[in-house]
C-alpha positions in Angstrom: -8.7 -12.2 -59.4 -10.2 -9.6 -57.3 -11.0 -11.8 -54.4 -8.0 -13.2 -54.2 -6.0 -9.8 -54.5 -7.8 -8.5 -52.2 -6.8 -11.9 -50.1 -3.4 -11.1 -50.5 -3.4 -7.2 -50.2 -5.3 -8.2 -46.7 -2.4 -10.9 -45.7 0.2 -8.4 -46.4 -1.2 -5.4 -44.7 -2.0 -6.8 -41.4 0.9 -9.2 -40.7 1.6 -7.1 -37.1 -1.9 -7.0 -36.3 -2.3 -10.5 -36.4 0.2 -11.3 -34.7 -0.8 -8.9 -31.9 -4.1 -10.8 -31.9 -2.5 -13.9 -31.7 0.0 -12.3 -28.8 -3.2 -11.1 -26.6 -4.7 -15.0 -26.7 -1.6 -16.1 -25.6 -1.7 -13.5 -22.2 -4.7 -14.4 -21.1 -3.4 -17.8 -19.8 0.0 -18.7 -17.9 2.0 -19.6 -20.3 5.4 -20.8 -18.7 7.4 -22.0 -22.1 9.4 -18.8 -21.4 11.6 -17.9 -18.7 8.7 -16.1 -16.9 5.0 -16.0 -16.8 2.9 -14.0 -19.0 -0.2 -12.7 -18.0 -2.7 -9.9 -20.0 -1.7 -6.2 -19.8 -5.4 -5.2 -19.0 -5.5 -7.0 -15.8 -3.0 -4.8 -13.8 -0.3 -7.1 -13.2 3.4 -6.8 -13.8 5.8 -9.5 -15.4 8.5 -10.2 -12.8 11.8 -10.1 -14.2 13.3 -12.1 -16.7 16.9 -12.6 -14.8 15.1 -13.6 -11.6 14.1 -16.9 -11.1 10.9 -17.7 -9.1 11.3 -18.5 -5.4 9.5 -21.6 -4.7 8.2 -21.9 -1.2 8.0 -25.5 0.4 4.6 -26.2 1.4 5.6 -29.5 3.2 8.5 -27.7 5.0 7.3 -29.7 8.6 9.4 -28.7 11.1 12.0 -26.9 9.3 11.8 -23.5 10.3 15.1 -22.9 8.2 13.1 -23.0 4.9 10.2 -20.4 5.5 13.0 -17.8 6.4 15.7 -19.0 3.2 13.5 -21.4 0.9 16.7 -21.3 -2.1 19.1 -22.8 0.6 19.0 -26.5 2.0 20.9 -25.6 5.5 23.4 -22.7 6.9 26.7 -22.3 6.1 29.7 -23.0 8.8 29.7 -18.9 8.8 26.4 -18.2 9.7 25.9 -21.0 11.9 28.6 -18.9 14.4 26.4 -16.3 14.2 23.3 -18.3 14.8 24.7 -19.4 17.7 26.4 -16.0 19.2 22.5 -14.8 18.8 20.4 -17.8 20.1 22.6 -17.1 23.2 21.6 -13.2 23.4 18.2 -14.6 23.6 18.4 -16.9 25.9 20.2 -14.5 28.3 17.6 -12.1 27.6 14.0 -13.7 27.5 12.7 -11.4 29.6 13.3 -8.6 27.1 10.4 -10.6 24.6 7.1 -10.2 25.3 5.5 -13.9 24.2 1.8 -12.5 24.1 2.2 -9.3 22.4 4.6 -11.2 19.7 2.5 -13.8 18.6 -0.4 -10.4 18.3 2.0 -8.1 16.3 4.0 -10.6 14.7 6.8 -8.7 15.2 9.8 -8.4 17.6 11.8 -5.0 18.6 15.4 -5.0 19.1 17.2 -2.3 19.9 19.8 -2.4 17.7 22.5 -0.3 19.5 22.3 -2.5 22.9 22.2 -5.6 20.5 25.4 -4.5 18.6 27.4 -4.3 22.1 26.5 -7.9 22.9 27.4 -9.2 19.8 30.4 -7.7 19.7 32.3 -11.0 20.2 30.8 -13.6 18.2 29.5 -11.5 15.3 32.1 -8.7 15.0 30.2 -7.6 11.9 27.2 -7.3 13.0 26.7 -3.3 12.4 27.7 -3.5 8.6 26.1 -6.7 7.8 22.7 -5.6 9.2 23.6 -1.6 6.8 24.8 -3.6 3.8 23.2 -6.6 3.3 20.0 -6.2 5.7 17.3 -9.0 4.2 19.8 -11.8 5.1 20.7 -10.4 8.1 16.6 -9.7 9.4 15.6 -13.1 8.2 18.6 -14.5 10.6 17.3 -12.5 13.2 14.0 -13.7 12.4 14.9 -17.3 12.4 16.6 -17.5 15.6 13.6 -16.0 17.3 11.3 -17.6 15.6 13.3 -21.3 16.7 14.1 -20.1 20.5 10.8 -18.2 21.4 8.5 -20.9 20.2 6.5 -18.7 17.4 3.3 -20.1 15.6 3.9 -18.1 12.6 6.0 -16.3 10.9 7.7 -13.1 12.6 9.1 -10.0 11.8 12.3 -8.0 13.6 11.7 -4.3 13.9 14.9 -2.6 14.3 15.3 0.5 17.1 17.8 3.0 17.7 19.5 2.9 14.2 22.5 5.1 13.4 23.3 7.3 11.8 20.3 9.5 10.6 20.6 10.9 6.9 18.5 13.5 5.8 16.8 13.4 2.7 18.9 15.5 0.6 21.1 12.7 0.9 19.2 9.9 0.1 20.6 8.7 -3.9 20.6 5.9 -5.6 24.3 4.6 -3.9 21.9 3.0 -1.0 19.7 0.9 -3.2 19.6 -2.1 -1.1 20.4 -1.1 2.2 19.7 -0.3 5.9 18.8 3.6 6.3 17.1 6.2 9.1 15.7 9.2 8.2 13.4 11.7 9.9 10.8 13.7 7.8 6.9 15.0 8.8 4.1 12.9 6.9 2.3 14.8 4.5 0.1 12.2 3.0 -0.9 8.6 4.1 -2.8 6.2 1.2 -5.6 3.9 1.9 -4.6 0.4 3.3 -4.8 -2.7 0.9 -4.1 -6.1 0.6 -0.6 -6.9 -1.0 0.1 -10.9 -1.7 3.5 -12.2 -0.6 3.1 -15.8 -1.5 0.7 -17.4 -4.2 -0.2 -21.3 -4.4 -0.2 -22.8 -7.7 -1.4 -26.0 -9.1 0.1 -28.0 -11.6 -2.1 -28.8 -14.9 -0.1 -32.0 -15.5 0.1 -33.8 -12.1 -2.5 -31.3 -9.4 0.0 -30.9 -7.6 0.1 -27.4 -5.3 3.1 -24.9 -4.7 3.9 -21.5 -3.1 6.1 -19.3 -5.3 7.3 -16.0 -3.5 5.9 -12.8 -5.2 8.4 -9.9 -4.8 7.1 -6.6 -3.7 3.8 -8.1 -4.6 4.8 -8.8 -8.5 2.6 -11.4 -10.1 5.3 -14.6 -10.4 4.7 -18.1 -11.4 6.8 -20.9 -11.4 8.8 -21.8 -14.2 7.8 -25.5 -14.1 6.5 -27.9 -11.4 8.3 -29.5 -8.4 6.8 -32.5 -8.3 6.8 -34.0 -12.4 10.0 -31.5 -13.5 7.0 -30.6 -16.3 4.1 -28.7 -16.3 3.3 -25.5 -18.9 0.3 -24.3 -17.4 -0.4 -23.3 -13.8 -3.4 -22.3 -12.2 -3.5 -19.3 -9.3 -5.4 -20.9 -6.2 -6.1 -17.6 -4.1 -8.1 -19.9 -1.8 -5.4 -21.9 -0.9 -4.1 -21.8 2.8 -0.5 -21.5 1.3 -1.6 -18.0 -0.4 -0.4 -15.3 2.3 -1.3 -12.0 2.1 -0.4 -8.9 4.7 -1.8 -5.5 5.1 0.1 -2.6 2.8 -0.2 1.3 3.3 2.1 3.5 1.5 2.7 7.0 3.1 4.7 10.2 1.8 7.5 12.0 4.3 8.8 15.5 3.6 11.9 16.5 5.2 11.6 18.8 8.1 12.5 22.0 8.0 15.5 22.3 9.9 16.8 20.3 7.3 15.3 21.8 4.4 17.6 24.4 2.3 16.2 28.0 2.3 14.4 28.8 -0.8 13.8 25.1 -2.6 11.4 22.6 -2.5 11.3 20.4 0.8 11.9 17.0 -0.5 9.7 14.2 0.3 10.1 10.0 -0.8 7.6 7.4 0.0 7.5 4.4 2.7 5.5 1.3 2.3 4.3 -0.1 5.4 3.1 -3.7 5.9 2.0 -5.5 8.7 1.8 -4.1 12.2 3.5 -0.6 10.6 0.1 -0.1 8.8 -1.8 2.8 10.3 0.9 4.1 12.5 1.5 7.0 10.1 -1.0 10.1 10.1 -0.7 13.6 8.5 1.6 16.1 10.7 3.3 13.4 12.3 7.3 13.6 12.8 8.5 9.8 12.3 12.2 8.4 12.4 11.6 5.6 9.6 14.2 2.8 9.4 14.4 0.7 5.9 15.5 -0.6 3.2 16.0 1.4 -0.1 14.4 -0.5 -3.2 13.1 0.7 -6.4 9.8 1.2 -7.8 9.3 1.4 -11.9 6.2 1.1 -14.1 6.6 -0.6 -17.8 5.1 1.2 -19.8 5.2 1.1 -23.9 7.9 -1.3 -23.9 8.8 -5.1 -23.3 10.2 -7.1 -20.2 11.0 -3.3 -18.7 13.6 -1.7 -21.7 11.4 0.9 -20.9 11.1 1.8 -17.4 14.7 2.7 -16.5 13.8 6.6 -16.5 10.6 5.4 -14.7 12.5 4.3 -11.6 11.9 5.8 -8.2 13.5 5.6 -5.0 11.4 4.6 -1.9 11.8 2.8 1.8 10.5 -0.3 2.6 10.0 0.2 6.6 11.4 -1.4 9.0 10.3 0.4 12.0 8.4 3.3 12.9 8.9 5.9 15.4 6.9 8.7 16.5 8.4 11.8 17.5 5.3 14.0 17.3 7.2 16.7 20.3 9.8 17.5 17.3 6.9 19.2 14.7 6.5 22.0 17.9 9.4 21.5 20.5 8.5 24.4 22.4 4.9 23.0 23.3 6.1 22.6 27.0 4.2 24.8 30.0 6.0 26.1 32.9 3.6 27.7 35.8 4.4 31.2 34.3 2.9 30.1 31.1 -0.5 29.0 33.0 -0.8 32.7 34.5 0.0 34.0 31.5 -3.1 32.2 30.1 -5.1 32.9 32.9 -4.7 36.3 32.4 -5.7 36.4 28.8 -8.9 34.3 29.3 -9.9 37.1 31.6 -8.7 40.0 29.1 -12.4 41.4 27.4 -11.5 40.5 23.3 -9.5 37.5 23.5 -10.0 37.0 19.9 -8.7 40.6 19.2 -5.3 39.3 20.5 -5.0 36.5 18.8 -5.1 37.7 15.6 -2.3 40.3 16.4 -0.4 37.5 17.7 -0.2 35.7 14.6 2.6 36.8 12.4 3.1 40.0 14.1 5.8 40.4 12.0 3.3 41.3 9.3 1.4 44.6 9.7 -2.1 44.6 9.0 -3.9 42.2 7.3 -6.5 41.5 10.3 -9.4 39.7 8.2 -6.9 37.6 6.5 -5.5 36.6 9.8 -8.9 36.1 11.5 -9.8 34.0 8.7 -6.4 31.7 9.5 -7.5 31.7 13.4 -11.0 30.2 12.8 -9.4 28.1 10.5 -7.5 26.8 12.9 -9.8 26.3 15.6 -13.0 25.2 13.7 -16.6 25.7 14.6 -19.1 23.3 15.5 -21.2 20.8 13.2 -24.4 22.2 12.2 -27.6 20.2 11.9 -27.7 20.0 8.4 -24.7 17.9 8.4 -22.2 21.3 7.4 -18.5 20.5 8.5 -17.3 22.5 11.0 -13.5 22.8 9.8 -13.5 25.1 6.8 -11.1 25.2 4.2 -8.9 29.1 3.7 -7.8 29.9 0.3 -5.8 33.5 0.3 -5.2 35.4 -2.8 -3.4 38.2 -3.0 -0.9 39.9 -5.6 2.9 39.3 -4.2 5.1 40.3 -1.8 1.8 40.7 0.2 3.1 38.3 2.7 1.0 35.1 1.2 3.8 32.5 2.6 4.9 33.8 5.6 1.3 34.0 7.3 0.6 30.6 5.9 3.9 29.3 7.6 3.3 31.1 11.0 -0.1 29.6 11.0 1.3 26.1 10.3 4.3 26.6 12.8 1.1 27.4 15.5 -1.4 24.7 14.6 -0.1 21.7 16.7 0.4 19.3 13.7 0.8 21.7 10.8 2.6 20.6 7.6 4.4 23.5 5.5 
């Protein structure tokens, strides 16, 4: 009687744990009887969405460019076809504007989109909104045509120039989720670069047989069942296969600048994720114009198939292109010859450094260590034997209204590539 009670008190007690157990065997393989794959929590990866379907790349495509640029449509419509056409004749009118060599390097083709716009005028009317409101299927059009004219070897990307109009920051909301935007901010943080995979081969565990399913924004996706026998539960990741692609991935941080920035709040800032050639062409202090999409980044946490994550959600820009515009952090870094005798004449004064630090933040009285201190901040030293750096770091403390901010600012507004 014990035994057995306690049989039964254990049966009853533990129902949900066993059934957690039982849950965490099934994750660790790919279990596709659902409508997506399901894969352990303690690995990293995310579940894609249940109301998205898997896209399935062919891996016998041939010589049908069509499908690495739209693998869920067979051919183009009687629509797009026009506008095929109206752009295979831009580039054919205007091969000298492509550089073959440098493309098949980069991978990547820019069009200038205001130029581009006024020769399409005719046979793709909508060219401007199509490219702001619906901007995947337009840049994989793009992307197609030149990719069929020019003669590409692999697949290419089109990095759109001269986009208008610029929004600022402030402005950027959820109401552009999905489209084409230009912004201009100073980069106050760049991440390491990694690997992010944009296809994944899988192979059958009924019939072998391989295929490349599309993984969105790098999201581990599996196929729901298998090309080739219209079966198939299990499916096995082949990261070795040729079909698996994967692309270089940075993500940087952009604050607004400050003639945008309202008086008294906090500069806003939203992140970019570069891939490709646009890795590494961000660094800290840099003024870039950014053109991309707006998409959505979330995290699940405590929850199931994302009921969770809504208030998780954040805003960022998959880039398009990248421009520098390092002149805007410190327009006024120009030199006239009335500037080089007016340097001359203070490299031969006797304590240069003396007038230096009254020439930072004169606005401010006093406070000459404390402005020294900023000065050889700024400049540095040199390295020491012992391996010492030579740029030290400046902390100020002070009790307020001491002027703390605004000789931090004026240093940052003199250092070449200072970040407020």
């Amino acid at each position: 009687m014990r035994r057995n009670w306690r049989g039964r008190y254990r049966n009853n007690w533990y129902p949900d744990r066993r059934r957690k157990t039982n849950r965490d065997a099934e994750d660790t393989s790919l279990d596709n009887s659902s409508s997506s794959a399901r894969i352990s929590s303690t690995t990293g990866s995310s579940r894609a969405p249940a109301n998205r379907l898997p896209i399935v790349v062919p891996v016998n495509s041939g010589n049908n460019i069509w499908k690495i640029y739209f693998p869920t449509q067979d051919s183009p419509s009687a629509e797009v076809t026009k506008k095929i056409q109206c752009f295979k004749s831009f580039i054919d009118k205007n091969k000298n504007l492509f550089d073959l060599e440098k493309i098949d390097q980069t991978r990547s083709v820019p069009l200038d989109v205001q130029n581009l716009q006024n020769e399409l005028i005719q046979g793709w009317p909508s060219f401007s909104n199509d490219l702001s409101e619906a901007p995947n299927d337009t840049l994989n059009l793009l992307e197609y045509c030149l990719h069929e004219t020019l003669k590409c070897e692999s697949k290419i990307k089109v990095r759109i120039l001269n986009h208008q109009p610029v929004i600022p920051l402030a402005n950027l909301k959820v109401n552009y989720f999905g489209k084409l935007v230009t912004i201009k901010g100073t980069v106050i943080r760049v991440g390491s670069v990694g690997l992010i995979c944009t296809s994944m081969a899988f192979e059958c565990s009924s019939c072998h047989c391989v295929q490349a399913v599309v993984q969105p924004q790098g999201i581990f996706t599996a196929p729901n069942f298998c090309q080739s026998c219209n079966g198939g539960v299990k499916f096995e990741p082949i990261q070795s296969s040729p079909f698996t692609t994967t692309t270089d991935w940075q993500v940087a941080k952009i604050q607004e600048i400050q003639s945008q920035s309202i008086s008294g709040t906090i500069p806003r800032s939203v992140e970019i994720e570069l891939q490709g050639d646009l890795v590494g062409t961000a660094c800290p202090g840099d003024v870039l114009s950014v053109t991309g999409i707006v998409q959505v980044r979330g995290e699940s946490k405590g929850g199931e198939d994302g009921k969770r994550a809504a208030r998780l959600l954040q805003l960022y820009i998959e880039a398009v292109s990248i421009h520098s515009q390092r002149n805007l952090s410190n327009p006024s870094l120009s030199f006239t010859l009335k500037d080089y005798y007016a340097i001359q004449e203070i490299h031969a004064s006797e304590d240069v450094f003396r007038l230096l630090v009254h020439s930072l933040c004169p606005t401010i009285f006093g406070h000459e260590p404390v402005k020294a201190g900023l000065i050889l901040g700024m400049i540095g030293g040199t390295e020491n034997e012992n391996g010492s750096r030579s740029n030290p770091h400046i902390l100020v403390v002070g009790d307020p209204g001491l002027g703390k901010s605004q000789l931090l600012q004026a240093a940052a507004h003199a250092a070449p590539r200072g970040i407020k």
